[in-house]
C-alpha positions as CSV (number, residue, x, y, z in Angstrom):
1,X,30.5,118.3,123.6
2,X,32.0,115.9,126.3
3,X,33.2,112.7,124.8
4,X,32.2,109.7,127.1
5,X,35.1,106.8,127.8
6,X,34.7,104.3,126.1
7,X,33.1,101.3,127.6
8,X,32.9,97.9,126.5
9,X,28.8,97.1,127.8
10,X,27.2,98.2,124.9
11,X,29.1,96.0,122.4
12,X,28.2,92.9,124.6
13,X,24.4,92.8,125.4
14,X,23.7,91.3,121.5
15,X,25.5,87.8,122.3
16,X,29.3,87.0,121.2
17,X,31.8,89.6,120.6
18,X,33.8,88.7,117.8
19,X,36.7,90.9,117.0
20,X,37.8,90.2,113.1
21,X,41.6,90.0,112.6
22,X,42.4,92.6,109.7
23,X,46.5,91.7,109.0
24,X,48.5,94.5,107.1
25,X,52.0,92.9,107.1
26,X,54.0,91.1,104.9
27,X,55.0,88.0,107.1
28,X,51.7,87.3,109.4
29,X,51.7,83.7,110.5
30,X,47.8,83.4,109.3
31,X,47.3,85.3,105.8
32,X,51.0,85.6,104.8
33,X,50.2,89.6,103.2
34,X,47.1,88.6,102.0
35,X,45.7,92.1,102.8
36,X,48.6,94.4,102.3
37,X,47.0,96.4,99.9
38,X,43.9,98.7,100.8
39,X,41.8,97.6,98.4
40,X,42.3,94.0,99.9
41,X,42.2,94.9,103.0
42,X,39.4,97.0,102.8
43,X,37.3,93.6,100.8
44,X,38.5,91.5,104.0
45,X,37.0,94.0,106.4
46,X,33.7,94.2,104.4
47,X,33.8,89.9,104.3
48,X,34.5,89.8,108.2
49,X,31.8,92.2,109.2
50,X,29.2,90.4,107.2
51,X,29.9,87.2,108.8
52,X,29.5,88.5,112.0
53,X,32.4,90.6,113.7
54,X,31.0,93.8,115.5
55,X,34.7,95.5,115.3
56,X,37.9,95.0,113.7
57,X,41.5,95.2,114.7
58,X,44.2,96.2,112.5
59,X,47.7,95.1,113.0
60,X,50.7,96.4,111.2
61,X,53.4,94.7,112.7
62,X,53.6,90.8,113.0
63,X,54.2,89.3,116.3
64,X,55.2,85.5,115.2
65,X,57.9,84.0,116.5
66,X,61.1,85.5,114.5
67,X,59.4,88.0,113.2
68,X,61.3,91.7,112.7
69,X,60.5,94.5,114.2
70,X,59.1,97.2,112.6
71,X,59.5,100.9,113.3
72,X,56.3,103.6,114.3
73,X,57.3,105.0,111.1
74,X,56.0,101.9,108.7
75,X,53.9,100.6,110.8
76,X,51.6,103.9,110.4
77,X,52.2,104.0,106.9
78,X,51.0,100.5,106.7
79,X,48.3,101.5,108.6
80,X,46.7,105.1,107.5
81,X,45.2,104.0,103.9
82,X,43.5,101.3,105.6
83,X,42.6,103.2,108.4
84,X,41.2,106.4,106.5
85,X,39.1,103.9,104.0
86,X,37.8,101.9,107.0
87,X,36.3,104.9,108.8
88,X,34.9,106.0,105.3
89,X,33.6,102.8,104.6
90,X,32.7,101.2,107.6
91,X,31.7,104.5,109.7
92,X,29.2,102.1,112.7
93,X,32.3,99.2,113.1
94,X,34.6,100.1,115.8
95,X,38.1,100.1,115.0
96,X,40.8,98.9,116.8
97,X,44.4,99.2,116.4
98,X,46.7,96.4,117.3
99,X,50.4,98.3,118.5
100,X,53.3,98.9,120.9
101,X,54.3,102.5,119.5
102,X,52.6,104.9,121.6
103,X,53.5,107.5,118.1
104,X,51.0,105.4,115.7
105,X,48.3,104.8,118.6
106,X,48.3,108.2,118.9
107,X,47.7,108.9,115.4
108,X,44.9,106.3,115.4
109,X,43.1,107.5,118.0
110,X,43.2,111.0,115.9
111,X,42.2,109.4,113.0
112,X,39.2,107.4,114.1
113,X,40.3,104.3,116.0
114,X,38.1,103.6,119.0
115,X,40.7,101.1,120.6
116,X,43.8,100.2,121.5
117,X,45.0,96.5,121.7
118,X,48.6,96.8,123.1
119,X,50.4,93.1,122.9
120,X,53.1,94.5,125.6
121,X,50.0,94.8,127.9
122,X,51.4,98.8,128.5
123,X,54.0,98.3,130.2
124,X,55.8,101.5,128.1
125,X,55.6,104.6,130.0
126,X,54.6,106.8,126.6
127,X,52.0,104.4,126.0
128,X,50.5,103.8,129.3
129,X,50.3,107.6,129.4
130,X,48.9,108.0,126.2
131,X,46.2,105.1,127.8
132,X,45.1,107.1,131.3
133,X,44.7,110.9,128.9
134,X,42.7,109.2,126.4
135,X,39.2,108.1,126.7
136,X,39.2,105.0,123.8
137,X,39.0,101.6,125.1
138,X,41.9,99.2,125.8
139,X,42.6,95.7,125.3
140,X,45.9,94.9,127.5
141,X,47.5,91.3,127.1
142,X,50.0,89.5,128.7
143,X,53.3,88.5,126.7
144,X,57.5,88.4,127.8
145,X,59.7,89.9,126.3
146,X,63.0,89.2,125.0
147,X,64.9,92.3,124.0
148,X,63.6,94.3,121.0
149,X,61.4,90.7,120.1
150,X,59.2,88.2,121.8
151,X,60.7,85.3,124.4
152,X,59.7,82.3,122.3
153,X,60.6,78.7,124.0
154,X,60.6,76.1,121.9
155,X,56.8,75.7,122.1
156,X,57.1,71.4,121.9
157,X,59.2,71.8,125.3
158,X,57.4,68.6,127.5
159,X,58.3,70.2,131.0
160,X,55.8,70.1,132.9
161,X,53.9,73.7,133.4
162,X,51.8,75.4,134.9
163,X,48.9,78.7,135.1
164,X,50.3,80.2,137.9
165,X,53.1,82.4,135.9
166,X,51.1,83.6,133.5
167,X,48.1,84.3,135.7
168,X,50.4,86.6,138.2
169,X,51.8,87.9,135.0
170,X,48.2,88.9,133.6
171,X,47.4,90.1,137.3
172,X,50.6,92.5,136.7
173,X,48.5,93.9,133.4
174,X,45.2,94.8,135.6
175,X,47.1,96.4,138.6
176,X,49.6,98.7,136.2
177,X,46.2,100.0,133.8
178,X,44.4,100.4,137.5
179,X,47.4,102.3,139.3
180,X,47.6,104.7,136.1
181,X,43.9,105.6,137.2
182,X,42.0,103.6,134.4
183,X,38.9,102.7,134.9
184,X,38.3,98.8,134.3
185,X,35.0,99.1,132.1
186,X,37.5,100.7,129.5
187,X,39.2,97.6,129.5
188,X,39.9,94.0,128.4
189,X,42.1,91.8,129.8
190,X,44.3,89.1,126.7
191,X,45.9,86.2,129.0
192,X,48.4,85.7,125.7
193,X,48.3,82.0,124.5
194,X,51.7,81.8,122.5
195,X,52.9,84.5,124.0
196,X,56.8,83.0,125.6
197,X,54.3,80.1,126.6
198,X,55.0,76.2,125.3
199,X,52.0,74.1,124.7
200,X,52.2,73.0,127.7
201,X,51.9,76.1,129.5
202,X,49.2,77.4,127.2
203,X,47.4,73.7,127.6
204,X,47.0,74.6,131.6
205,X,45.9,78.1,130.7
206,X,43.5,77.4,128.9
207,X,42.3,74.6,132.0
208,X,42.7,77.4,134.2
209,X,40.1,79.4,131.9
210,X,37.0,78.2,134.2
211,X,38.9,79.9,137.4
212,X,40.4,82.7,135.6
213,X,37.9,85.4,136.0
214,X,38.0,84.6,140.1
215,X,41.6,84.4,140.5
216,X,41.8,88.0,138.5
217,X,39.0,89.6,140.4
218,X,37.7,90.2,136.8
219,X,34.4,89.2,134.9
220,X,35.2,86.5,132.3
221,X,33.0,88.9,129.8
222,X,35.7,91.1,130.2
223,X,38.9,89.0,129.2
224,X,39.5,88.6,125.2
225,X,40.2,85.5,123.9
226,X,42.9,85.3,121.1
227,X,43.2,81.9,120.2
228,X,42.3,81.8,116.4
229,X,44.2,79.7,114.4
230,X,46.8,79.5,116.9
231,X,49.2,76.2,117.0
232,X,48.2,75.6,120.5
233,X,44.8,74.4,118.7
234,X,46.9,72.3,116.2
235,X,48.8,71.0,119.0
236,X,45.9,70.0,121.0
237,X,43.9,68.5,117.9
238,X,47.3,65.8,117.9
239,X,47.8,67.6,114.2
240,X,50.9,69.9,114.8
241,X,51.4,70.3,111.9
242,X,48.4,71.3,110.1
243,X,48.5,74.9,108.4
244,X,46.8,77.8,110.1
245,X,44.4,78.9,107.2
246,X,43.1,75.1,108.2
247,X,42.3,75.8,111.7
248,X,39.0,77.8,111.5
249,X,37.1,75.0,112.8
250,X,39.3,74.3,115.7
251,X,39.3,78.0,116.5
252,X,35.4,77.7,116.3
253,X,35.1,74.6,118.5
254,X,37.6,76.9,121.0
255,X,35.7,80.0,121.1
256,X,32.3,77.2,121.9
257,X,34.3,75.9,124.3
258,X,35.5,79.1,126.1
259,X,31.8,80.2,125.5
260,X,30.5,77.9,128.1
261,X,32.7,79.4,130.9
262,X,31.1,82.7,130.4
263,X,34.2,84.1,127.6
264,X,32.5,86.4,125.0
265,X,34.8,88.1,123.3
266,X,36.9,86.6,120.9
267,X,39.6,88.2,118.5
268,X,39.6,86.0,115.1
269,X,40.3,85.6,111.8
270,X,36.8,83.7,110.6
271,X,33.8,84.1,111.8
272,X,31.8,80.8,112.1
């Protein structure tokens, strides 16, 4: 039997796609190991798809600012128990697996997982490679590095910014997937708010968000939002400081937002 690519269509002709946020570390900047365990976990992804999310991604390495890194090696074994109960339990949910080691993609894909949702936005040969043989989907966002970690400004910096960087460098994302041979409906585009931006650059991203989809050449349906519970939304709420398990509403007011340009999908922890 021939496996068809994956295509993202489908999941988008029943309104909103809404991509719940299943964390499986230690140190996440949202749920601080809340779902560690499987049998958390597992009660978390059954709570996210009744309120509404049509797939989940699982992430097994943090990517806050100062986070460590973690080797292909725990991340998978972070990852398989939840995995293999997922698929068991939740056999019509896509699944999607959020990582930059080509290894536990791999063994995702084999496992079950319908996605891949690389942060480094494949710019690793193994993992670009592993990309263009497979047929799973792909959601490719833009992010700078710094060394083994993320570059990470000191995100109050006032200096004046912005779209234009981190428009060319999502532009860079699309041309590397498309010169590998991958066809775009296997694809979403992530522009990265947070991602080596300041507020200020991710204030004049998201203002760029009407033109986005014609400066890329790319349909907004296309391009994943991943904004919830950010501090960007703190930030622009004038409440900086407020804690991000209380920023569901100003994720939802976001997503509404971003839903008026034409956005509809949206990676999040809530649904609502």
């Amino acid at each position: 039997m021939t496996v068809l690519p994956f295509q993202w269509g489908p999941l988008l002709t029943s309104g909103p796609l809404f991509i719940g946020i299943l964390n499986l570390t230690p140190d996440s900047f949202s749920d601080g190991g809340r779902f560690v365990e499987p049998t958390a976990a597992l009660a978390q992804a059954r709570h996210l798809v009744a309120s509404g999310a049509r797939m989940l991604d699982l992430g097994a390495e943090s990517t806050r600012p100062g986070s460590a890194v973690v080797d292909a090696a725990t991340e998978w074994g972070r990852l398989e128990p939840v995995l293999s109960a997922l698929a068991e339990a939740l056999p019509r949910i896509p699944l999607s697996l959020d990582t930059r080691h080509a290894a536990v993609a791999a063994k995702g894909l084999a496992a079950g997982a319908a996605v891949i949702n690389d942060v480094d936005g494949f710019t690793v040969p193994a993992m670009l490679e592993l990309a263009a043989a497979s047929r799973c989907g792909l959601i490719a966002m833009r992010s700078r590095r710094l060394g083994e970690g993320f570059l990470m400004p000191p995100y109050a910096d006032s200096t004046p910014k912005d779209a234009a960087s981190a428009i060319a460098e999502l532009l860079a994302v699309r041309d590397r997937l498309r010169a590998a041979g991958i066809a775009d409906d296997r694809v979403l585009l992530d522009p990265g708010f947070g991602f080596g931006t300041t507020f200020a650059e991710d204030l004049a991203l998201w203002n760029a968000l009407p033109r986005l989809p014609g400066a890329l050449g790319w349909p907004a349906d296309r391009i994943c939002i991943g904004i919830s519970r950010k501090r960007f939304l703190a930030s622009r709420a004038g409440t900086p400081g407020l804690a991000p398990d209380q920023r569901d509403p100003l994720t939802a007011t976001a997503h509404a937002e971003a839903m008026e340009w034409g956005y509809r999908v949206f990676r999040t922890h809530a649904i609502g």
